[in-house]
Phi, psi and omega in degrees: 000122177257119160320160163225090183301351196291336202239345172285302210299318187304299210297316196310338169289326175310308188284313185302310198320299188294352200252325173304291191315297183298321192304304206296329206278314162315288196314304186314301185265302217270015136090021187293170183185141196257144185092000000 
C-alpha cells in the first residue's frame, strides 16, 4: 500500500497543531486543570 505523504503530512500538522492550540486556549481561558 503507497502512502501518499505529501498530501497526508499538511493535514496531520494541522491537527497537532490545531490540538495544541485548543489545549492552550482551554488550560488559559477555559479554567482546565489537570489531575
Amino acid at each position: 500500500m503507497q502512502v501518499n505523504w505529501e498530501k497526508i503530512k499538511p493535514a496531520l500538522w494541522g491537527a497537532v497543531g490545531g490540538g495544541i492550540v485548543l489545549a492552550i486556549i482551554g488550560f488559559a481561558w477555559g479554567g482546565w486543570v489537570t489531575g
